[in-house]
MIMI-494517 format. One record per residue (C-alpha): z, y, x; residue in one letter. Coordinates in steps of 0.5 Angstrom, whole numbers, plus 2048, in hexadecimal, padded with zeros to 3 digits. Layout:
BEGIN
ZYXA/...
END
This chain:
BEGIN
74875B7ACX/74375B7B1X/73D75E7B1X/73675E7B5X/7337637BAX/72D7607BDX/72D75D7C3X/7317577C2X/73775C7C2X/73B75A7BDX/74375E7BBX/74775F7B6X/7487647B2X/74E7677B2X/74D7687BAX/74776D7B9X/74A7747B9X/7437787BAX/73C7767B8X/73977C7BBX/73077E7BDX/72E77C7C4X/72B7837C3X/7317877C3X/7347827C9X/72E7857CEX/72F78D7CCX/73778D7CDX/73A78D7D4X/74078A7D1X/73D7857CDX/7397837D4X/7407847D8X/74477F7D3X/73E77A7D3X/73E77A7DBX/74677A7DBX/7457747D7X/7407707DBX/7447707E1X/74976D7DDX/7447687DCX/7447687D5X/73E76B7D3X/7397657D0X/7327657CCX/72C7667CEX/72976D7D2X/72376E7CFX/72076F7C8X/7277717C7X/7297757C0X/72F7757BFX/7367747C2X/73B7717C0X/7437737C2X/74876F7C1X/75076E7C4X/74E76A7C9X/74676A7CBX/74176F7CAX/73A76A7C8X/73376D7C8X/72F76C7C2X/72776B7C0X/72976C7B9X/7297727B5X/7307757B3X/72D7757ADX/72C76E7ADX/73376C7B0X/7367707ABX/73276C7A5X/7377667AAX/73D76A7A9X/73D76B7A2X/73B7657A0X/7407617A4X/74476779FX/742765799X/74375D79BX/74A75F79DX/74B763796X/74975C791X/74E75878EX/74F751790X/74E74C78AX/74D74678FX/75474378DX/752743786X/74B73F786X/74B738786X/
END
């Protein structure tokens, strides 16, 4: 499944390691080191300003103007839709 992140960024679920707040992004040197690492690789995509939260996964790193908790209501519905029985064959 796929899910939204704003900005015309669209990515499958299955590839996302880490939703994490631009917040906690900015306040660790870590964090800021991995993301500038991963930039000059190219790799970094999204939109820099307005951002909230940072999307981490296997290969790209995605900025996103949508809220983690709004991303994660995404995930879990694409969840939710993964876990309902399929009753397609049977209607006809």
């Amino acid at each position: 499944m796929f899910i939204h992140i704003g900005s015309d960024n669209v990515i499958r679920s299955e590839d996302v390691i880490s939703i994490i707040d631009y917040s906690v992004v900015t306040s660790s040197g870590i964090m800021e080191k991995m993301v500038e690492n991963v930039a000059e690789q190219e790799k970094v995509f999204g939109p820099t300003d307005e951002v909230k939260s940072v999307v981490i996964t296997t290969d790209n790193i995605y900025y996103s103007s949508l809220s983690v908790a709004t991303l994660k209501k995404r995930a879990s519905m694409i969840s939710t839709i993964d876990k309902l029985d399929d009753y397609s064959d049977e209607i006809e």
